[in-house]
C-alpha positions in Angstrom: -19.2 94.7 166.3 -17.1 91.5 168.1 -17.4 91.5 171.8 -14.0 91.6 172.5 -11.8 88.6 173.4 -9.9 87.7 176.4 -6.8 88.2 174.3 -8.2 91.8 173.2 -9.1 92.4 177.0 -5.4 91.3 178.5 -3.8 93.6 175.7 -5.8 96.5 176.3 -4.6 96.4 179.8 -1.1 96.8 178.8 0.1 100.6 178.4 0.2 101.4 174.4 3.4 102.4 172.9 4.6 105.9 172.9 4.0 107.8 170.1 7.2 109.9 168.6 4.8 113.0 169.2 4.6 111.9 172.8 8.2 111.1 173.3 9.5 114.6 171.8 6.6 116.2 174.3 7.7 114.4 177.1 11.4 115.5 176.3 10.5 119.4 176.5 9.1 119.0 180.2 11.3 120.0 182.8 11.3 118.0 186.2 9.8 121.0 188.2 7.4 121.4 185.8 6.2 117.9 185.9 5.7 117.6 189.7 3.3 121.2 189.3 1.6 119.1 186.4 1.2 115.9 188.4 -0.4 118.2 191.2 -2.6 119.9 189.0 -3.8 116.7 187.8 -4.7 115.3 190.9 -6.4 118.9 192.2 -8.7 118.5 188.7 -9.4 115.2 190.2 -10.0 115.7 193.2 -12.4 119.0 192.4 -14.4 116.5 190.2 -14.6 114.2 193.0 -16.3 116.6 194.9 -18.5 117.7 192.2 -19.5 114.0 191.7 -20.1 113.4 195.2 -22.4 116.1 195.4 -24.5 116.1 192.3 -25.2 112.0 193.0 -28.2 110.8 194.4 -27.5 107.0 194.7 -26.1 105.9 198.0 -22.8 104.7 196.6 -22.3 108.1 195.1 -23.0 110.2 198.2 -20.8 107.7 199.4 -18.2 108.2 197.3 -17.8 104.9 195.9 -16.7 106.4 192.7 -13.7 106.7 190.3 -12.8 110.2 188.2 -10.1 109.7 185.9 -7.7 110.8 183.6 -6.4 109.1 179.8 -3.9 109.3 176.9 -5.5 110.4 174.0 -4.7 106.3 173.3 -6.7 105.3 176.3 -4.0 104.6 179.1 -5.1 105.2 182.6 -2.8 108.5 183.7 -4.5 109.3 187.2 -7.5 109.2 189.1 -9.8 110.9 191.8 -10.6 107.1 193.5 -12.8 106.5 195.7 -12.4 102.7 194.4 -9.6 101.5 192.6 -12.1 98.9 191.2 -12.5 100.4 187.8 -9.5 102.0 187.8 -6.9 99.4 185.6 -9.8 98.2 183.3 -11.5 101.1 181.8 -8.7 101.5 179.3 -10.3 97.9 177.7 -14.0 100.2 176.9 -11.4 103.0 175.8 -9.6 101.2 173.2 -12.4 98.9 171.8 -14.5 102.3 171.2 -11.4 103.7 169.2 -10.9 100.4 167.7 -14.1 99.5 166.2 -16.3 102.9 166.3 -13.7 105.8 165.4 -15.2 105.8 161.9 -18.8 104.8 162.4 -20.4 106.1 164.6 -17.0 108.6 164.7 -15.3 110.1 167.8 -15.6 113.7 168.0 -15.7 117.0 170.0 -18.9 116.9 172.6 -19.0 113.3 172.4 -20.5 111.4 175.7 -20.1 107.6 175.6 -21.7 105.8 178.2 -21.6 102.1 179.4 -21.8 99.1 182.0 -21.9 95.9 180.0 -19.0 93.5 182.0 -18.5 91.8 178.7 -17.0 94.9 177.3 -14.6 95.6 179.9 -17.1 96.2 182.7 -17.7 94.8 186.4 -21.2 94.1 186.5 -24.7 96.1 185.5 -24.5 98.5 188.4 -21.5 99.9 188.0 -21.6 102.6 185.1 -19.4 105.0 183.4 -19.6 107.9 181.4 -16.5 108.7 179.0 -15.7 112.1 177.3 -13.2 113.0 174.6 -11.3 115.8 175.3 -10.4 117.8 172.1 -8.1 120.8 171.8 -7.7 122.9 168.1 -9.6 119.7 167.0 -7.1 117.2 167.6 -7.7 114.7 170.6 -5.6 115.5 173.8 -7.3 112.9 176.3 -10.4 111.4 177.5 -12.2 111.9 181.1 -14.4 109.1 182.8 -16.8 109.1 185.4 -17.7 106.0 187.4 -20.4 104.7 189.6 -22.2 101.7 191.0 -26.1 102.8 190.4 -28.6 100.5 192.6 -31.1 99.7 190.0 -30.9 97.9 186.3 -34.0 96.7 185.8 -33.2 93.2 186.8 -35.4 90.5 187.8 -35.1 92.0 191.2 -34.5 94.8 192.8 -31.4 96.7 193.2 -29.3 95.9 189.9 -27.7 92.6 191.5 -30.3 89.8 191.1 -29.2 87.1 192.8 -31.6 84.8 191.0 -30.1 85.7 187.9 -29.2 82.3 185.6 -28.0 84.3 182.5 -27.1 88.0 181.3 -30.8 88.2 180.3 -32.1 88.4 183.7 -29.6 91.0 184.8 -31.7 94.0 183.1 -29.4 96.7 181.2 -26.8 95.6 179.4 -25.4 98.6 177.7 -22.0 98.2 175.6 -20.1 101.7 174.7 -22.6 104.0 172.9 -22.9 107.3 172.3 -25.6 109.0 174.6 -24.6 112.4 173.7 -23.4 115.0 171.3 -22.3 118.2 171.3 -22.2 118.7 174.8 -26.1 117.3 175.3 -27.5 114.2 176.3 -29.6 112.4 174.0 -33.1 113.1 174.5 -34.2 109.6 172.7 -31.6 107.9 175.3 -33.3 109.4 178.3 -36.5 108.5 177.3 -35.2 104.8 176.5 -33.8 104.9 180.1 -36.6 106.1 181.6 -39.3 103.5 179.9 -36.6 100.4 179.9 -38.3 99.2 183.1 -36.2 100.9 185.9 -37.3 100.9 189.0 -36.4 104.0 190.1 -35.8 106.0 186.9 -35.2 109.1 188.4 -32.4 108.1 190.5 -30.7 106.2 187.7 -30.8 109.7 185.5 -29.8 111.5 188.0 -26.5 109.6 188.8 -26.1 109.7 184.9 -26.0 113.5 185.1 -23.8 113.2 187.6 -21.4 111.3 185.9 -21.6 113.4 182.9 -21.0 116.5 184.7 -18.3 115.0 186.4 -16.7 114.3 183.1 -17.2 117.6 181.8 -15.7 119.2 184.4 -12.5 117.5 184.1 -12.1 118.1 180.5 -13.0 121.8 180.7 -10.0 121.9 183.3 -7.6 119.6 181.1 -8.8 122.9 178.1 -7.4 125.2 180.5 -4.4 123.8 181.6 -3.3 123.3 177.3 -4.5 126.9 176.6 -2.2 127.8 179.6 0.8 125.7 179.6 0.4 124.7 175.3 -1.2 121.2 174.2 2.2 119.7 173.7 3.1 120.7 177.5 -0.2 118.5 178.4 1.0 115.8 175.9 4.5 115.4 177.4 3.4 115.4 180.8 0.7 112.8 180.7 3.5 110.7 178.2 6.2 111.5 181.2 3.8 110.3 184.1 2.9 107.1 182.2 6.7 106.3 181.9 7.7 107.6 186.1 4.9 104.9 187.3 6.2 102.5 185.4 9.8 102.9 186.2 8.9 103.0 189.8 6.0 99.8 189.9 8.7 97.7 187.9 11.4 98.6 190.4 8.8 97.6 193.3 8.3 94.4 191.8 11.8 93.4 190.7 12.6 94.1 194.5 10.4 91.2 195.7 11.6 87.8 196.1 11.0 85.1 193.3 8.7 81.8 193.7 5.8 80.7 193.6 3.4 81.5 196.4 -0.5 80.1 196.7 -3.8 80.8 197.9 -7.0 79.1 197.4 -10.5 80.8 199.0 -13.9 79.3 199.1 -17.1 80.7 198.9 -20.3 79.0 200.7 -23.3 79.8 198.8 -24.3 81.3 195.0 -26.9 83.0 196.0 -29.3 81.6 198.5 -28.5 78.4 197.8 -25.8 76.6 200.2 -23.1 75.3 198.0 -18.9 75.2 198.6 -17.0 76.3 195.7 -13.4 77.0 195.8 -14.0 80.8 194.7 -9.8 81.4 193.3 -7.3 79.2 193.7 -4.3 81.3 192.8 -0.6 80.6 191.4 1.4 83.9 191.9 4.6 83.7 190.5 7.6 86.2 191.1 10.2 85.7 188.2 13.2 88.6 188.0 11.0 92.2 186.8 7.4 90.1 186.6 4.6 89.0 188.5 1.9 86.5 187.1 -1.4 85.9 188.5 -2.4 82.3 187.3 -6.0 80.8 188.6 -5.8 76.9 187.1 -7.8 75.2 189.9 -10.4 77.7 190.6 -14.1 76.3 190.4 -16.1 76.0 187.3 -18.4 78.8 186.4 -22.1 78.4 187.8 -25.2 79.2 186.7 -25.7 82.0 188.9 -24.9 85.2 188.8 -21.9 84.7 191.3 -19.1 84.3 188.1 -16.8 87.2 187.4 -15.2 88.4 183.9 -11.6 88.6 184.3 -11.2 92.4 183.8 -13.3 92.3 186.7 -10.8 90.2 188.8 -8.0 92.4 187.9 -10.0 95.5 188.7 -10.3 93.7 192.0 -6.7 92.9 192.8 -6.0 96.6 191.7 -7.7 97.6 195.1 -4.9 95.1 196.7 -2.2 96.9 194.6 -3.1 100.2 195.2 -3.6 99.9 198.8 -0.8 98.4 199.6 2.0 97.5 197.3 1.6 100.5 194.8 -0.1 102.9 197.5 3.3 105.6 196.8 2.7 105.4 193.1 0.3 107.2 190.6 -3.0 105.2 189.4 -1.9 104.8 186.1 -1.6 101.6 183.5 1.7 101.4 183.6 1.4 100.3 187.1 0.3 96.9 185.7 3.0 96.8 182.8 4.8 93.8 184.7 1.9 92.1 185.7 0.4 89.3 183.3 -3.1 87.4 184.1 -3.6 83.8 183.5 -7.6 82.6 183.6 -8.3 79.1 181.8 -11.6 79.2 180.0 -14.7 77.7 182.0 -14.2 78.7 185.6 -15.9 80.9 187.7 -13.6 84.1 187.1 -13.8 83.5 182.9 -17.0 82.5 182.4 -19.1 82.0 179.0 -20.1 85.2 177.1 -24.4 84.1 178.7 -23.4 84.1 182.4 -24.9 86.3 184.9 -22.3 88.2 186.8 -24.7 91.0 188.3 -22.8 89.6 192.0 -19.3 89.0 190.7 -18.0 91.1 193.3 -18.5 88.9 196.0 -16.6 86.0 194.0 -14.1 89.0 192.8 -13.4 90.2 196.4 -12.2 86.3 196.7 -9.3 87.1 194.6 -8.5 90.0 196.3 -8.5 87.9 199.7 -6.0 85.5 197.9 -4.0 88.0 196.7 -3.7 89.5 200.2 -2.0 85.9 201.6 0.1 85.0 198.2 1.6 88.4 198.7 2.3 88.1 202.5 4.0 85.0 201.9 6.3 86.6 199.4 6.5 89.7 200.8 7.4 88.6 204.4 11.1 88.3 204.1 11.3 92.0 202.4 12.9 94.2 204.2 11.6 96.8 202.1 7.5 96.2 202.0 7.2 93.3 205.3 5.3 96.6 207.4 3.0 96.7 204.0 1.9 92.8 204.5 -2.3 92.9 205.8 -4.4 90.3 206.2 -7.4 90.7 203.5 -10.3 93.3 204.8 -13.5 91.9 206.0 -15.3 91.0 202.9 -18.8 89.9 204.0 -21.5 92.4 204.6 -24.9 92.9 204.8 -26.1 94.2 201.2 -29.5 95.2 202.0 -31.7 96.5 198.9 -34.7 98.3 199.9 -37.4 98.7 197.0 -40.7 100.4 196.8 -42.3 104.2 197.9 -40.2 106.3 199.9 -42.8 108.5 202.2 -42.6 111.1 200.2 -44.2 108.9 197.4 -40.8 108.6 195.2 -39.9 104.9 193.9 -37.1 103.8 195.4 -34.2 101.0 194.6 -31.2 101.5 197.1 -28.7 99.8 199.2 -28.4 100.7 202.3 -24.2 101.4 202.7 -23.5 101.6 205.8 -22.5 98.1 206.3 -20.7 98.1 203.2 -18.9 101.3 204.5 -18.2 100.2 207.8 -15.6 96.5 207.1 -12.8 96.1 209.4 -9.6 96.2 207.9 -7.2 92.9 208.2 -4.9 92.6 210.8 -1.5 94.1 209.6 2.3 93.1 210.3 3.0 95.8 212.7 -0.5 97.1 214.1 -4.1 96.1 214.2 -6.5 96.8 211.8 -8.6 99.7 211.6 -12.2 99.5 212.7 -14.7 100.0 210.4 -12.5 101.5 208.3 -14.0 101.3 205.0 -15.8 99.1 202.0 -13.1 96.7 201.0 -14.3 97.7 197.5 -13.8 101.4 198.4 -11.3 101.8 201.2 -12.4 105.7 201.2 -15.5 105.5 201.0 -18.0 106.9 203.6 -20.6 105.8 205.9 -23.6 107.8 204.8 -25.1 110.2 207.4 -28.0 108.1 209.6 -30.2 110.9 209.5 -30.1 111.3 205.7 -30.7 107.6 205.6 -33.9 108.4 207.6 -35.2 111.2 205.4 -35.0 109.7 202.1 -35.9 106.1 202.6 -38.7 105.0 205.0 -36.5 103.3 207.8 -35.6 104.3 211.3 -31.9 103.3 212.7 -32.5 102.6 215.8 -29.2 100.6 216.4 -25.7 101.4 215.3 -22.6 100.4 217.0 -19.3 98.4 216.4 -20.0 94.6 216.2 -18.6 92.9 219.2 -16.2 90.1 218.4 -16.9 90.3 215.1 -12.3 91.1 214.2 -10.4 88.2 214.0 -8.1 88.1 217.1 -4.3 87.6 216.5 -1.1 89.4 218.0 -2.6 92.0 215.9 -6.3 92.3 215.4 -8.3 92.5 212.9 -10.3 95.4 212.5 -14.1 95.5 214.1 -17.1 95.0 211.7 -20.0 96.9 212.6 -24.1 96.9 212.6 -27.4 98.6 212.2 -30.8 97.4 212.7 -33.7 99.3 210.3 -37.0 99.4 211.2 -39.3 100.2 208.2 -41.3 103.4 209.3 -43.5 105.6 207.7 -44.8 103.7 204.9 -46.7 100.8 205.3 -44.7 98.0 203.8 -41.3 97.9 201.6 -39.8 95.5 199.5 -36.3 94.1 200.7 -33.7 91.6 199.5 -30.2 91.2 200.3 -27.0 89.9 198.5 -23.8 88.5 199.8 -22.1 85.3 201.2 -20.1 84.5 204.2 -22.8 83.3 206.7 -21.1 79.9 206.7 -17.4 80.3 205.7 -15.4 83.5 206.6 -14.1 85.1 203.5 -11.1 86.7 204.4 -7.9 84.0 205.7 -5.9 85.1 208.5 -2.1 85.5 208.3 0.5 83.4 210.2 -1.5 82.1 213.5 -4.6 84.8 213.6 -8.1 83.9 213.5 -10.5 84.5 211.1 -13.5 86.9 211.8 -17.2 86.4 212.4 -19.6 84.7 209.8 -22.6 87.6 208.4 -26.2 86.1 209.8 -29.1 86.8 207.9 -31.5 88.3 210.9 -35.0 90.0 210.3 -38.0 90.3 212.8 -41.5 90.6 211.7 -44.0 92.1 214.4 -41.5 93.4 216.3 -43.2 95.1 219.5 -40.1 97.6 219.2 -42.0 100.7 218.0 -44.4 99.9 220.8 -42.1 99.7 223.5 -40.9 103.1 222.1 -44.0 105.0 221.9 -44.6 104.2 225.5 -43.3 106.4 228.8 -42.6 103.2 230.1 -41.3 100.8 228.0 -37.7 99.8 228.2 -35.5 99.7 225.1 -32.4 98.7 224.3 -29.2 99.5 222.1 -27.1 96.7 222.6 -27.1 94.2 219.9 -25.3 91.2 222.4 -28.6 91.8 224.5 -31.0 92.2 222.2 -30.0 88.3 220.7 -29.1 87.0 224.2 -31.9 88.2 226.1 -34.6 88.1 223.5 -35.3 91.8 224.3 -36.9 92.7 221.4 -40.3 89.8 220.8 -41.5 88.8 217.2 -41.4 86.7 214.6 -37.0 86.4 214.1 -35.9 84.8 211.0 -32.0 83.6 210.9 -31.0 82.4 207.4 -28.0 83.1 205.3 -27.2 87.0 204.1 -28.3 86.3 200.9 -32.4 86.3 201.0 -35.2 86.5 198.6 -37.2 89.5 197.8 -39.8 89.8 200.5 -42.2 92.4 201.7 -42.1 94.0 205.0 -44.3 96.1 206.7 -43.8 99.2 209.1 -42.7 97.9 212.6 -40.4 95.0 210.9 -36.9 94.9 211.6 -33.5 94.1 209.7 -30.2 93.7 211.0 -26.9 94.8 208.7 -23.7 93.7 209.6 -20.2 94.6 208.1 -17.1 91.7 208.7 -14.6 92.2 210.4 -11.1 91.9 209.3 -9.0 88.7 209.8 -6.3 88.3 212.8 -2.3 88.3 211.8 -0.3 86.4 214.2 -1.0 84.2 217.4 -3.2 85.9 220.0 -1.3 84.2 222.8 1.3 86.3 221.8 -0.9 89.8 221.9 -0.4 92.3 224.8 -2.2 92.0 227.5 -2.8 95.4 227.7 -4.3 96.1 224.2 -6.7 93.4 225.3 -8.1 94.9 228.4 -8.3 98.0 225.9 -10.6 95.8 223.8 -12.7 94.9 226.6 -13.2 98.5 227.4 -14.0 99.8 224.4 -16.3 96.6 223.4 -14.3 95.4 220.7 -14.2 92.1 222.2 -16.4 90.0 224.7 -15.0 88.8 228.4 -15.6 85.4 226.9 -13.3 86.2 224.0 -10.5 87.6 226.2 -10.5 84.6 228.5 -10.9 81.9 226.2 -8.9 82.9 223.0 -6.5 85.3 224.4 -6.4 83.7 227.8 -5.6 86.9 229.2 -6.4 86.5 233.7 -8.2 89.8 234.7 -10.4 91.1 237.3 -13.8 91.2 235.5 -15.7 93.6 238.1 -12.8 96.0 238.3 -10.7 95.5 235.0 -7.5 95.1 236.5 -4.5 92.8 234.5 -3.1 90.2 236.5 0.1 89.8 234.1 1.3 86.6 236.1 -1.1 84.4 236.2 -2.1 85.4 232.3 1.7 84.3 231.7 0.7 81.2 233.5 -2.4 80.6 231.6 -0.9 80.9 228.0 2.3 79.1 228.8 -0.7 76.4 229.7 -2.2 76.9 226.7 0.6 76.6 224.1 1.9 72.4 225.9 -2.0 72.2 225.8 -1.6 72.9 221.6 1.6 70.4 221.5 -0.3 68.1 223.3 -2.9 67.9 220.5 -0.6 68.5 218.0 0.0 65.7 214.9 2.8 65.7 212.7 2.1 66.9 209.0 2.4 63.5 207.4 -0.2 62.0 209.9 -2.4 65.1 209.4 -2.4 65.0 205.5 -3.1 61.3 205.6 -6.3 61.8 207.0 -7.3 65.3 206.0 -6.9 64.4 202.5 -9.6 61.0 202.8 -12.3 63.9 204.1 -14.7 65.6 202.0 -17.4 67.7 202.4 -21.1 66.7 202.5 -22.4 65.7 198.5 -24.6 67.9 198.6 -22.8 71.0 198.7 -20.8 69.9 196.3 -23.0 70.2 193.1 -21.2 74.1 191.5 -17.7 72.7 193.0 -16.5 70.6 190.2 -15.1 67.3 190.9 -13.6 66.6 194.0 -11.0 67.9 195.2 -9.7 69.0 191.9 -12.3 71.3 191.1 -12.7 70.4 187.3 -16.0 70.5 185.4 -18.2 67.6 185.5 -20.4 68.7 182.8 -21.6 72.2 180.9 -23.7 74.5 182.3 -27.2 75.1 180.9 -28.4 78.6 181.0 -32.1 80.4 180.1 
């Protein structure tokens, strides 16, 4: 079969056409009727939510970093359980290609289960799996029910499903386009044993979240069967029809209510992989024309040979967690959401790669377009009346993604993240309020920090530190959202395998809006020999919990290693130490121009350092007893701002010499030519 084109792809994610059947259904469906319908579609979701939750054993799934959702008998997205929004616009693209191509041969029919995670199909990257179901009624087709998940092992070069290494697709272990797994309402048992012998890691963890999402699946359809033997099939019909039409109505309304232009953003990313190396990560065009919004990305880097390149359903699954959050966050999660939204991506660059590129760590070049997407749409959004209190600055999108491979001690194999830095981001600084701390994964705003001691009795690690990360927001007259981190100290088992993905040790991800600050780099930080479980096991030895004291004061002696977040696979042994941290979110607005008062609440609740209040919200205080003294603060930031006028240069001047700058050569090599950003030559792959 063809692996489906970018034109295929960008038309899939456009609503079908109503059928006459669905339009004469929809008809018949009174209005109080519908909101019950809409309700009992969201408590089917939300029941299989739990269900998934429960039955998963991966740390993303007990997480909830998941998706449950609801289709046409077409394939349009209807609604969804989401614990992510990630996969919420795209999976219509693996609905439509399996009805496309493989209605006849292999056929689609009653007890089906299709499975896949292959991003060329209309996937994110390896990890992140799905199981689909049809949902027949009398024999005729009525809808289809997903199940999503990210799933931390692939069989990849490395550990942990996201090889970091990777060069090519054929690196990046399984690579699974939509097949039938099961029939008749049973899993394969040639499929499982192909799973199980591929060369996973952790083959019982990856079966069991494959379970999960079948059952998951299953338990929506069986509800969808009830609610047509109840209500009739053509009540189900016309309500899903008449949903698909009401969030379209209201997302076009949304949009036509913002102003036109043209509004830009351009992000940069400071490493693929462990290697240092700028690349501007999107460079986005958003254009607001009457009823329609285009994302164009002409600009944006060439693709690498790494694995840091992202499909472009993949980038639109990402700015669906944008949308969703905040400018659609009233609306259902449905495809016709994105009817008035269009997608530009010139072939070559990092977010439309070639068909052999690794993208096993597109997400941390997807989140970039989310984090442009979050400026473009303050800057058009700003002078709405309607959606200004909406406007955020982008999440903190650099974490700690720590893989831990090897035994467990209770002699399992084990391949897992450990989430709670991905769990814990601060959320940007908004237009009227700060940002939340540790709110959430920007890829899963409800997803949950997993319990410390479960941690502990599943994986051979001890948390012995976990605490909000101080100055790690980015200060503004409205915050950004703390960050947070944990130090692990392998335990119980001699030695364990870890590696970690990620970028933003050099360049903060997430921009500020309108005057804020930025937040904190992510430092790569182990220690090997730590004398920390020796201090503990002894009556007398001192610990302690505070992470600026532990790196100020050297509390805690070894062998510390400080490189970028991304690292090799390396082994550790019982006694080392690693540090996680989560980012937190960006500033909005001029600090000078943040109360007082919410600072000295910052200081007490160690959001922010004394160093911090002083010298970037030059607040004047009484540092042994806390108290505000509001005049002279007055006359320190009235100091500060003919102090910025002072070493201010007009625009002209500054462009004139900004624009004869460049960066170092050699970070340069995956940019493109400089400062344009066009190739320089084609990438060789394995």
């Amino acid at each position: 079969m063809p692996i489906p084109t970018l034109a295929e792809k960008l038309e899939w994610l456009k609503p079908a056409a109503a059928t006459a059947e669905e339009r004469a259904c929809a008809a018949l469906v009174k209005q109080g009727d519908y909101e019950i319908g809409v309700q009992i579609t969201n408590d089917i979701l939300d029941e299989a939510m739990e269900v998934f939750v429960r039955a998963s054993r991966s740390y993303f799934g007990v997480s909830g970093d998941s998706m449950v959702a609801i289709f046409t008998a077409n394939g349009d997205l209807i609604n969804a359980s989401c614990g992510t929004y990630l996969h919420a616009i795209i999976q219509p693209i693996v609905l439509k290609f399996v009805q496309k191509y493989y209605a006849e041969n292999p056929g689609i029919r009653e007890g089906d289960i299709w499975y896949t995670n292959d991003a060329l199909y209309g996937g994110i990257h390896n990890p992140d799996q799905v199981c689909l179901m049809p949902v027949f009624y009398k024999g005729e087709l009525l809808a289809w029910a997903s199940a999503a998940l990210h799933t931390t092992e692939t069989g990849a070069t490395e550990p942990g499903g996201m090889p970091v290494s990777a060069k090519s697709r054929f690196e990046e272990g399984l690579n699974l386009p939509p097949i039938k797994i099961g029939e008749n309402f049973e899993l394969r048992n040639d499929f499982l044993e192909f799973y199980s012998v591929y060369g996973l890691r952790a083959p019982a963890m990856f079966i069991s979240d494959l379970r999960a999402r079948c059952t998951t699946a299953d338990r929506v359809r069986i509800r969808l069967l009830e609610l047509a033997e109840k209500r009739g099939a053509e009540f189900v019909i016309g309500l899903l029809r008449k949903m698909c039409d009401t969030a379209e109505a209201g997302a076009r309304k949304r949009v036509a209510a913002l102003p036109d232009g043209k509004f830009r953003a351009v992000v940069f990313n400071d490493a693929m992989g462990w290697t240092p190396g700028l690349v501007r990560a999107c460079n986005l065009t958003l254009v607001k024309e009457g009823g329609k919004l285009t994302f164009d990305f002409h600009g944006t880097s060439p693709e690498t040979p790494s694995s840091y390149n992202v499909h472009p359903q993949a980038v639109v699954g990402h700015i669906a967690n944008f949308m969703y959050e905040y400018v659609f966050h009233d609306l259902p999660i449905c495809s016709t959401t994105f009817a008035p939204i269009d997608f530009v991506f010139p072939e070559g660059i990092l977010l439309n790669p070639d068909k052999l590129a690794a993208t096993s760590c597109c997400v941390f070049i997807g989140m970039q377009a989310r984090c442009a997407t979050h400026n473009a749409f303050a800057k058009m959004a700003f002078s709405s009346a309607e959606m200004w209190r909406q406007i955020a600055a982008a999440p903190g999108s650099q974490h700690t993604s720590q893989i831990c491979a090897g035994l467990s001690q209770w002699k399992l194999a084990v391949a897992d993240v450990l989430s709670f830095m991905l769990n814990t981001m601060g959320q940007g600084g908004r237009a009227a309020e700060d940002g939340m701390d540790a709110y959430g994964f920007a890829w899963c705003a409800f997803g949950r920090a997993p319990d410390s001691e479960q941690v502990e009795g599943e994986l051979p690690v001890t948390v012995t530190l976990s605490q909000h990360w101080k100055d790690s927001c980015g200060h503004g007259l409205h915050r950004g959202g703390s960050g947070g981190v944990q130090q692990w100290m392998i335990h119980k088992m001699p030695n364990l395998v870890s590696m970690c993905m990620g970028n933003g040790s050099k360049v903060p991800l997430g921009q500020p809006l309108f005057g804020g600050y930025a937040s904190a780099p992510i430092p790569g930080i182990s220690v090997r020999k730590a004398n920390l479980l020796d201090k503990m096991g002894k009556a007398s030895g001192k610990v302690t919990l505070d992470l600026r004291e532990i790196l100020e004061k050297n509390t805690i002696e070894g062998d510390w290693s400080f490189e970028l977040v991304a690292r090799t696979p390396k082994v550790f042994e019982e006694g080392d130490l690693l540090f996680g941290f989560s980012g937190g979110g960006p500033g909005y607005g001029d600090p000078l121009e943040r109360n007082p008062a919410e600072v000295m609440e910052d200081l007490r609740k160690k959001i922010i350092s004394d160093w911090t209040a002083r010298n970037i919200y030059h607040v004047a205080y009484d540092a042994e007893r806390r108290k505000l003294d509001e005049e002279k603060t007055r006359e320190q930031r009235d100091a500060e701002r003919r102090a910025r006028l002072a070493r201010g240069k007009s625009y002209a001047e500054f462009e004139r010499e900004w624009s004869q700058q460049s960066p170092p050569k050699e970070i340069l090599q995956w940019y493109g030519s400089w400062p344009d950003a066009k190739p320089l030559g084609p990438v060789f792959r394995p």
